[in-house]
N, CA, C and O atoms as a printed pandas DataFrame, in Angstrom:
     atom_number atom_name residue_name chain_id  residue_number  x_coord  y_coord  z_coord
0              1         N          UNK        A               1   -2.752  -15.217    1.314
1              2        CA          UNK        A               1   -1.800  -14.292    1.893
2              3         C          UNK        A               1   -2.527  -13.403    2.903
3              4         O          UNK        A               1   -3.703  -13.043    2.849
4              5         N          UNK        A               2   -1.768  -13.165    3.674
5              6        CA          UNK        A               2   -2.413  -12.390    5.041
6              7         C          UNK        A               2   -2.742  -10.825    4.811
7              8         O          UNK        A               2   -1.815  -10.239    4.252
8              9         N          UNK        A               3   -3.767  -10.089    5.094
9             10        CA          UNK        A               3   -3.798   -8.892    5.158
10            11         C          UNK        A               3   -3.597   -8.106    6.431
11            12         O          UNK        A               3   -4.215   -8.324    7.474
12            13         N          UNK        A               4   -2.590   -7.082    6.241
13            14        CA          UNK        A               4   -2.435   -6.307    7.553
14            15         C          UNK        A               4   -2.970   -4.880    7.555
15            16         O          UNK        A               4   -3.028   -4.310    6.465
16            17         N          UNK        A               5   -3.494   -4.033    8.997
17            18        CA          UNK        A               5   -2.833   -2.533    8.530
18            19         C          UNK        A               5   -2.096   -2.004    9.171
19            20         O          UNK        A               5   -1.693   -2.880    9.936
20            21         N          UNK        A               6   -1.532   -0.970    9.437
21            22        CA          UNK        A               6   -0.403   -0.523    9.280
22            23         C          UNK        A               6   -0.425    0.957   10.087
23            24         O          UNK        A               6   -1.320    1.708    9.699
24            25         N          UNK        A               7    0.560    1.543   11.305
25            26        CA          UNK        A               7   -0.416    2.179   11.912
26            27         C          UNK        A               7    0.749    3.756   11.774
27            28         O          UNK        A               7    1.956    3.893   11.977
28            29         N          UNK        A               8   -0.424    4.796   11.305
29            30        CA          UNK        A               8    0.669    5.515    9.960
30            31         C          UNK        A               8    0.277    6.995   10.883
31            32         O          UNK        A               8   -0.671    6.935   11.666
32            33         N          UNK        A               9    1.089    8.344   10.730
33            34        CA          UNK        A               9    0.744    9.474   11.819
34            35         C          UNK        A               9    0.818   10.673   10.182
35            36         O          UNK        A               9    1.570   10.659    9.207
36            37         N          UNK        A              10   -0.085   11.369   10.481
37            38        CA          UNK        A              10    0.077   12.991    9.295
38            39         C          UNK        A              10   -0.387   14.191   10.107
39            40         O          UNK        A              10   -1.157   14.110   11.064
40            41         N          UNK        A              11   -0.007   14.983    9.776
41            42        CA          UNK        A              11   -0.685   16.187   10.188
42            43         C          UNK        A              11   -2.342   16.774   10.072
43            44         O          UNK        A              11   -2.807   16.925    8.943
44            45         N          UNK        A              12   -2.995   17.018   11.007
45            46        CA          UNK        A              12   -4.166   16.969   11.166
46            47         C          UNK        A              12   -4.582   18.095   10.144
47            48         O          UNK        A              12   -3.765   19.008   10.022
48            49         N          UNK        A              13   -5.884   18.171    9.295
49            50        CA          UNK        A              13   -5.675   19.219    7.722
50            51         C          UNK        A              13   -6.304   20.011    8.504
51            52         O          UNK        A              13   -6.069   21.149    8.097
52            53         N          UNK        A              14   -7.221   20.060    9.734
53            54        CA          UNK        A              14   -8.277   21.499   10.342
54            55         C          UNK        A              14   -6.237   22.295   10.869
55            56         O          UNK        A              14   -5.927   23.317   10.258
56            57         N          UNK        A              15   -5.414   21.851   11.667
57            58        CA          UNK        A              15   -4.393   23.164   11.762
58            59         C          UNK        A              15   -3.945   23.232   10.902
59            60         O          UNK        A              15   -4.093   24.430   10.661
60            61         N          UNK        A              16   -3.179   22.645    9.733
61            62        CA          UNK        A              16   -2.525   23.327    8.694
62            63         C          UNK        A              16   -3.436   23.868    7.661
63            64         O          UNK        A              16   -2.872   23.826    6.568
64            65         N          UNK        A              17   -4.574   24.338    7.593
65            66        CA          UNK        A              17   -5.892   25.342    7.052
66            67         C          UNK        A              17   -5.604   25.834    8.022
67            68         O          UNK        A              17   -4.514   26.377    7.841
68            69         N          UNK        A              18   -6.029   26.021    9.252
69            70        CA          UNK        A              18   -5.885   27.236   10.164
70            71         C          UNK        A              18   -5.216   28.295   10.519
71            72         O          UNK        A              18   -5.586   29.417   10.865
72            73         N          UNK        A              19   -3.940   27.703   10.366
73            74        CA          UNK        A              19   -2.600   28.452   10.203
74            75         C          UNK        A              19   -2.527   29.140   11.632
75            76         O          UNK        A              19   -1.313   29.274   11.786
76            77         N          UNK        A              20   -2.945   29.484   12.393
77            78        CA          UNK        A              20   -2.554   30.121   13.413
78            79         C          UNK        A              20   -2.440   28.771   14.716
79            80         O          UNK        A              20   -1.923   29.081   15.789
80            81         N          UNK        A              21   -2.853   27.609   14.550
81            82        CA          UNK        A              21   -2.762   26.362   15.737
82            83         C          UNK        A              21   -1.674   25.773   15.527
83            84         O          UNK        A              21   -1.177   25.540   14.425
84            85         N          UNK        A              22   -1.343   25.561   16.342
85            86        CA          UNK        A              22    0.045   24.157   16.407
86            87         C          UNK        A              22   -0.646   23.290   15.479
87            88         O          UNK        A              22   -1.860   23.164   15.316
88            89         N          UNK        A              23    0.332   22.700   14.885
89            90        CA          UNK        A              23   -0.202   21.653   14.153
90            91         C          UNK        A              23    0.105   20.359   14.918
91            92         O          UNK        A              23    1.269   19.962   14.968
92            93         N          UNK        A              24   -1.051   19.572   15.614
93            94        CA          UNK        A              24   -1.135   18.344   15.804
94            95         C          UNK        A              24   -1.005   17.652   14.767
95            96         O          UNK        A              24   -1.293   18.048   13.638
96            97         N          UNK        A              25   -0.357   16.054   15.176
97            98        CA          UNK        A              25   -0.500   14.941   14.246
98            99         C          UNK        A              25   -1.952   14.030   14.728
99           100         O          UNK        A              25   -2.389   14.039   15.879
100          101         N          UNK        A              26   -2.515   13.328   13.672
101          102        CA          UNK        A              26   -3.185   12.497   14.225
102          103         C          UNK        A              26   -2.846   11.079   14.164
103          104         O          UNK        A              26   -1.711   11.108   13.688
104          105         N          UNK        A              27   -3.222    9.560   14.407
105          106        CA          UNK        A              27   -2.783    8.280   14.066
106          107         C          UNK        A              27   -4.159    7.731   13.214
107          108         O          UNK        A              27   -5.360    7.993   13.273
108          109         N          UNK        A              28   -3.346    6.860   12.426
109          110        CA          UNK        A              28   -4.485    6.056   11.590
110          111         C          UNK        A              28   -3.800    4.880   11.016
111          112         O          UNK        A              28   -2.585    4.689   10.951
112          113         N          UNK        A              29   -4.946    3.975   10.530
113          114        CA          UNK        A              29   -4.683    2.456    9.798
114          115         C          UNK        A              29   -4.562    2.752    8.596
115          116         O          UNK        A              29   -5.324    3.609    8.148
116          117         N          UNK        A              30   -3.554    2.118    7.705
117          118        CA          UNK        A              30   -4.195    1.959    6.322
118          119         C          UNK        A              30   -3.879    0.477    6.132
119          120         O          UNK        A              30   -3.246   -0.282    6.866
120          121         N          UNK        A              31   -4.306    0.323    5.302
121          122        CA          UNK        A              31   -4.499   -1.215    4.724
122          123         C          UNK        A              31   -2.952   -1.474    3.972
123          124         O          UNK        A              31   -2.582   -0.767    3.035
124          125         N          UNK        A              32   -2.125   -2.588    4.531
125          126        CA          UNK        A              32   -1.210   -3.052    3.306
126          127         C          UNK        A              32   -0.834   -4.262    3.119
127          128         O          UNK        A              32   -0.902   -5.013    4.092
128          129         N          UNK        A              33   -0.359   -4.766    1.893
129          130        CA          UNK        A              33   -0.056   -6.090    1.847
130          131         C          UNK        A              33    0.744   -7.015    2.704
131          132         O          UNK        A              33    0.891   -6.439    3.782
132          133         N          UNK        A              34    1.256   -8.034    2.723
133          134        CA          UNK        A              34    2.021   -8.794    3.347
134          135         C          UNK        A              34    3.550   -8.435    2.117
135          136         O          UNK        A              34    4.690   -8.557    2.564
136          137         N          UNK        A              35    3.378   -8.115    0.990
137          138        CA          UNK        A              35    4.574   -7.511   -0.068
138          139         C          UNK        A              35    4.790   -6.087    0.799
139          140         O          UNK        A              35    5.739   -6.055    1.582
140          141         N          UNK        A              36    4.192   -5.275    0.711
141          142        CA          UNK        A              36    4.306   -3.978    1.346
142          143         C          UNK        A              36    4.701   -4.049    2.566
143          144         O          UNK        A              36    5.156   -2.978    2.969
144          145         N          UNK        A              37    4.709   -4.943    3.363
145          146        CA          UNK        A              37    4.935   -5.024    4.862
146          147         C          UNK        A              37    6.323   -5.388    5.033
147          148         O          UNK        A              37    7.069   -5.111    5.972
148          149         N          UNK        A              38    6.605   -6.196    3.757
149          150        CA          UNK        A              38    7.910   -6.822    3.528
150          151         C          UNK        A              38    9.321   -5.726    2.524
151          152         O          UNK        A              38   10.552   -5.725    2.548
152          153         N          UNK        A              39    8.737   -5.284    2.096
153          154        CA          UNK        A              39    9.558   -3.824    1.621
154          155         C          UNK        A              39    9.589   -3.246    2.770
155          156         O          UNK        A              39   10.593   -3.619    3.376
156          157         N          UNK        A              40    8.879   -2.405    3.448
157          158        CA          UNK        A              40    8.816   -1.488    4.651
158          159         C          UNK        A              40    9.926   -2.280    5.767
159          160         O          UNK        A              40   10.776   -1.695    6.438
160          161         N          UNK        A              41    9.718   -3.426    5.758
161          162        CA          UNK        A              41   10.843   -4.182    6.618
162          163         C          UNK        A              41   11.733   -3.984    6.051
163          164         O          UNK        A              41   12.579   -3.369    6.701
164          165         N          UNK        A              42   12.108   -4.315    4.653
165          166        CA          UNK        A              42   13.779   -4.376    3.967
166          167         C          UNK        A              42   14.198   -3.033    4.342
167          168         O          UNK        A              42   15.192   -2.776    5.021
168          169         N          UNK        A              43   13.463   -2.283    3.906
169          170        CA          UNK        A              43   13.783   -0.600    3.786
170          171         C          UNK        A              43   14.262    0.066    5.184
171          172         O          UNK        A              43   15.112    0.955    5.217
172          173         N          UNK        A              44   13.500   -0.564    6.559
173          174        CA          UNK        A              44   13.719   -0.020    7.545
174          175         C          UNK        A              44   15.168   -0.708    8.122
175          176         O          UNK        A              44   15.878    0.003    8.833
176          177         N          UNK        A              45   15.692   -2.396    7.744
177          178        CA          UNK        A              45   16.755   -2.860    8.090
178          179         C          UNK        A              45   17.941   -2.137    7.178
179          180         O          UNK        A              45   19.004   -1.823    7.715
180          181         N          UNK        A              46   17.658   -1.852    5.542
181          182        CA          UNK        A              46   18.332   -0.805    5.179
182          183         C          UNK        A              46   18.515    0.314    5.727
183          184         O          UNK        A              46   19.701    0.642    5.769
184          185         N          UNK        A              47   17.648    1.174    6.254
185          186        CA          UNK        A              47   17.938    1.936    6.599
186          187         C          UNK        A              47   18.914    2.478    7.958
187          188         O          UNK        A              47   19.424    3.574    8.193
188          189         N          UNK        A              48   18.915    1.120    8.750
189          190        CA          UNK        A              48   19.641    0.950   10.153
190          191         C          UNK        A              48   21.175    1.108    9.672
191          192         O          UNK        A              48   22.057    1.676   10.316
192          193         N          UNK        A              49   21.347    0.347    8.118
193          194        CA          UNK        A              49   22.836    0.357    8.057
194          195         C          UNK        A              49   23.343    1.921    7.589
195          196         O          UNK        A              49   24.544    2.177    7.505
196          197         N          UNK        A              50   22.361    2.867    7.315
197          198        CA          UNK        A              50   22.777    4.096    6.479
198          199         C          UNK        A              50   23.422    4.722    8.053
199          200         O          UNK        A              50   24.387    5.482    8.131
200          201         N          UNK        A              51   22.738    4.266    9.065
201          202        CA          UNK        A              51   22.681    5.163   10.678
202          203         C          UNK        A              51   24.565    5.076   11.402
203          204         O          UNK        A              51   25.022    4.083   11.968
204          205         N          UNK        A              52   25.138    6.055   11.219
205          206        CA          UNK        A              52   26.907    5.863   11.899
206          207         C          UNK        A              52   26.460    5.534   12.886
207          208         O          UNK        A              52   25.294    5.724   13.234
208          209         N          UNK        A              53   27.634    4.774   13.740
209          210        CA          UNK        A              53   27.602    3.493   14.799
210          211         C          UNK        A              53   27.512    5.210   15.845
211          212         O          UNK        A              53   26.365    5.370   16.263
212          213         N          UNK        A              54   28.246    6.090   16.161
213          214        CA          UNK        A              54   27.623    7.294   17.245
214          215         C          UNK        A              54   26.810    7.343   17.452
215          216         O          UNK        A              54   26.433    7.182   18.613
216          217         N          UNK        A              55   25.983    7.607   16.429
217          218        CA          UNK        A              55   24.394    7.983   16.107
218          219         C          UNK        A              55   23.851    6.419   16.355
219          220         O          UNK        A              55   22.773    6.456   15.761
220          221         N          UNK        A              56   23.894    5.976   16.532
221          222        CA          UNK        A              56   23.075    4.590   16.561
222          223         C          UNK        A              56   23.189    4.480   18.626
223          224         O          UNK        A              56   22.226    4.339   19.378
224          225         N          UNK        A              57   24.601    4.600   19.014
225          226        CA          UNK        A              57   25.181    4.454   20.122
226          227         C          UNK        A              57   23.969    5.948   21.136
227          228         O          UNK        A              57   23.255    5.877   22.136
228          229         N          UNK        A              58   24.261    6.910   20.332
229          230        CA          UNK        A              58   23.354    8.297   20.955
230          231         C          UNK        A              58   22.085    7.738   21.153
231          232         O          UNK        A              58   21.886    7.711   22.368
232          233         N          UNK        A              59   21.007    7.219   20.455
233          234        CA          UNK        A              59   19.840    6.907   19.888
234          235         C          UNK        A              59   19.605    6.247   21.638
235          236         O          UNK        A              59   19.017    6.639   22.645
236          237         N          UNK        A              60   20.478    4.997   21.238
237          238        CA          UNK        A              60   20.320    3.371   22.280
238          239         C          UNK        A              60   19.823    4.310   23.691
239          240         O          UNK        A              60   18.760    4.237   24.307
240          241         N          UNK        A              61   21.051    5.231   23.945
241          242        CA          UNK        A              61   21.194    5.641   25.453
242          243         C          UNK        A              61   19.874    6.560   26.014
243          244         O          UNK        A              61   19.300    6.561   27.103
244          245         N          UNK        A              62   19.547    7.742   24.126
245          246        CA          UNK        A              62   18.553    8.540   25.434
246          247         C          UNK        A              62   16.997    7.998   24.545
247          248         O          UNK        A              62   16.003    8.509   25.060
248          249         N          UNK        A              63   16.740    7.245   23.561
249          250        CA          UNK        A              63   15.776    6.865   23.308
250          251         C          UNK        A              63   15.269    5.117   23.523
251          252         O          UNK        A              63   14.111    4.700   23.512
252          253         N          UNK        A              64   16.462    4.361   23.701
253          254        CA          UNK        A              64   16.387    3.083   23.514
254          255         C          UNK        A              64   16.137    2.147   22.703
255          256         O          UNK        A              64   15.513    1.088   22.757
256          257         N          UNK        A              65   17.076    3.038   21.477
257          258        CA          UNK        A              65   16.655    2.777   20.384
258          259         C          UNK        A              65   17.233    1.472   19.761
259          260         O          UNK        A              65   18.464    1.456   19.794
260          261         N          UNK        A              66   16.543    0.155   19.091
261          262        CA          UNK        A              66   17.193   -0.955   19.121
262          263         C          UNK        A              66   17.374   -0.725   17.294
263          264         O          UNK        A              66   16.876   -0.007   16.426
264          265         N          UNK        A              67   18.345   -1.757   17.383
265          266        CA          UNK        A              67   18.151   -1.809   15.265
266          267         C          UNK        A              67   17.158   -3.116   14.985
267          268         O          UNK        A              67   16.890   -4.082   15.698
268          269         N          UNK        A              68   16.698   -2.715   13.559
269          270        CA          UNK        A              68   15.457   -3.669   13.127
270          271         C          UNK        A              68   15.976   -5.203   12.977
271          272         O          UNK        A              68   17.034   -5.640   12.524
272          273         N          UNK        A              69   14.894   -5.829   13.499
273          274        CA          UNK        A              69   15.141   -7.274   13.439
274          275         C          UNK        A              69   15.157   -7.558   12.083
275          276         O          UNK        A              69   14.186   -7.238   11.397
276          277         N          UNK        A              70   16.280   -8.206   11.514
277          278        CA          UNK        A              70   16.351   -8.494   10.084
278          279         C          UNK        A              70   15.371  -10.034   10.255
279          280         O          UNK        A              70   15.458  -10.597    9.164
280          281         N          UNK        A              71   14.925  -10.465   10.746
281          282        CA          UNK        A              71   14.166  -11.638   10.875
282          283         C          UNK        A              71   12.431  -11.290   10.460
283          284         O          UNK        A              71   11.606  -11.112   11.357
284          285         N          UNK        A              72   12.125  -11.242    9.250
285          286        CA          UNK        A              72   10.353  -10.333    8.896
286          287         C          UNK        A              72    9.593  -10.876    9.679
287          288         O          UNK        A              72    8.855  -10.052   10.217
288          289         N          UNK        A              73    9.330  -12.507   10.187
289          290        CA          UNK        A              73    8.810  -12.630   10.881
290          291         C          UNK        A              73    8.822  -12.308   12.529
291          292         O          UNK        A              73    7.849  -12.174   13.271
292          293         N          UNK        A              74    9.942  -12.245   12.782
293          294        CA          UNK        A              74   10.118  -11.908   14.486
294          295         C          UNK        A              74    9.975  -10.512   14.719
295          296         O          UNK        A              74    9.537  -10.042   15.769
296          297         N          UNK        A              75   10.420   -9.724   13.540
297          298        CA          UNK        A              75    9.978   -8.488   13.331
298          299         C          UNK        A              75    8.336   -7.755   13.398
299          300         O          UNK        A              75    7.913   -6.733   13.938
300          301         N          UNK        A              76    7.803   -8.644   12.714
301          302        CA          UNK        A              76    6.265   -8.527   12.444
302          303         C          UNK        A              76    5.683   -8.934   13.574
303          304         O          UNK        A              76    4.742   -8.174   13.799
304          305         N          UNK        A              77    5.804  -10.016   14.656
305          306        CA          UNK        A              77    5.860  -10.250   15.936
306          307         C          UNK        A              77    5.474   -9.013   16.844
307          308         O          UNK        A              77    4.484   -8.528   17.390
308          309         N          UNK        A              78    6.719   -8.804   16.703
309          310        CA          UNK        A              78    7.117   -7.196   17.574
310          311         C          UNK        A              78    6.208   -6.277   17.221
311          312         O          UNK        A              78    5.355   -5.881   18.015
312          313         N          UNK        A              79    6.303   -5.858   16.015
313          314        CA          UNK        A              79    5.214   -5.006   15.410
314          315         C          UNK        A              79    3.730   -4.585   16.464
315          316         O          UNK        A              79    3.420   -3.697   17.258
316          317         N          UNK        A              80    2.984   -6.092   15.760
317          318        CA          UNK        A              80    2.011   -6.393   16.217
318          319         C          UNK        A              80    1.355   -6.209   18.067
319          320         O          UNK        A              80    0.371   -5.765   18.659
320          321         N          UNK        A              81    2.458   -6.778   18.313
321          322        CA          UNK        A              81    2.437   -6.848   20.459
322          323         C          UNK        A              81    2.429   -5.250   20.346
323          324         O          UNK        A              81    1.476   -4.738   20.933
324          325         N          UNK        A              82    3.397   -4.262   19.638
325          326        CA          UNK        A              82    3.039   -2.633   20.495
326          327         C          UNK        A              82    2.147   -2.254   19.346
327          328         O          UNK        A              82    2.214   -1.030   19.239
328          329         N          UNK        A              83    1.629   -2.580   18.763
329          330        CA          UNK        A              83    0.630   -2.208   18.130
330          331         C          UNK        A              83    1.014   -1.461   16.688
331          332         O          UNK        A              83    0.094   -1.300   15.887
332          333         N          UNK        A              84    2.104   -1.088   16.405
333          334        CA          UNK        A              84    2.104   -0.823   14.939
334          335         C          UNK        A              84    1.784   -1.422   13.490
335          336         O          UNK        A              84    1.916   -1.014   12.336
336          337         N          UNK        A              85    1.188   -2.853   14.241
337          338        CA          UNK        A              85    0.400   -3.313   13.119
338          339         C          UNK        A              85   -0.213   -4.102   13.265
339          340         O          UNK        A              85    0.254   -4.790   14.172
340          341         N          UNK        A              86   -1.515   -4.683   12.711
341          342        CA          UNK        A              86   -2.620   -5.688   13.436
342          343         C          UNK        A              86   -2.777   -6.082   12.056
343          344         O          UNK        A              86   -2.633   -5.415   11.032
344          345         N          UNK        A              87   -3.283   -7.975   12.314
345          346        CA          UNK        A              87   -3.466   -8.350   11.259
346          347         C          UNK        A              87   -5.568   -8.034   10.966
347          348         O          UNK        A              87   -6.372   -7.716   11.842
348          349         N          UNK        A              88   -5.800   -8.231    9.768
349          350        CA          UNK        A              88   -6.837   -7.771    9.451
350          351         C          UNK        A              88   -7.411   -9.348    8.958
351          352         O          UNK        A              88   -6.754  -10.087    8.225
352          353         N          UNK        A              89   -8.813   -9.701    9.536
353          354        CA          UNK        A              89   -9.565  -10.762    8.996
354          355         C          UNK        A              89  -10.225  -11.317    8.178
355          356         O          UNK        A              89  -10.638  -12.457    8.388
């Protein structure tokens, strides 16, 4: 089975200790399964159907926002090309 990671954003811990800086986010990998990759897919095509068709329609126009490919592989495809996830060797 294939290993991927997974490309994940938190709040940087030096501003939220600091308390007086904006709090930047930073980006990072973590490691997850090809099971985990496959929940995170179900969950995110679930989650497209929770979205009212307005709100989905608002999204398209000023973000370009598409709904998730229910296809895991053509999905994982996509992923990969903008970089939200790379497979690991």
């Amino acid at each position: 089975m294939a290993r991927y990671e997974v490309k994940r954003e938190a709040a940087d811990p030096f501003d939220l200790m600091c308390g007086d800086c904006e709090v930047h986010y930073i980006e990072y990998f973590e490691e997850i399964s090809e099971e985990e990759l496959r929940e995170e897919h179900s969950y995110m095509v679930a989650e497209d159907g929770w979205i009212p068709d307005r709100q989905k329609q608002i999204m398209a126009e000023e973000f370009g926002w598409e709904p998730t490919n229910p296809d895991f592989n053509k999905w994982l495809q996509k992923c990969i090309a903008e970089g939200y996830v790379k497979e690991v060797a």
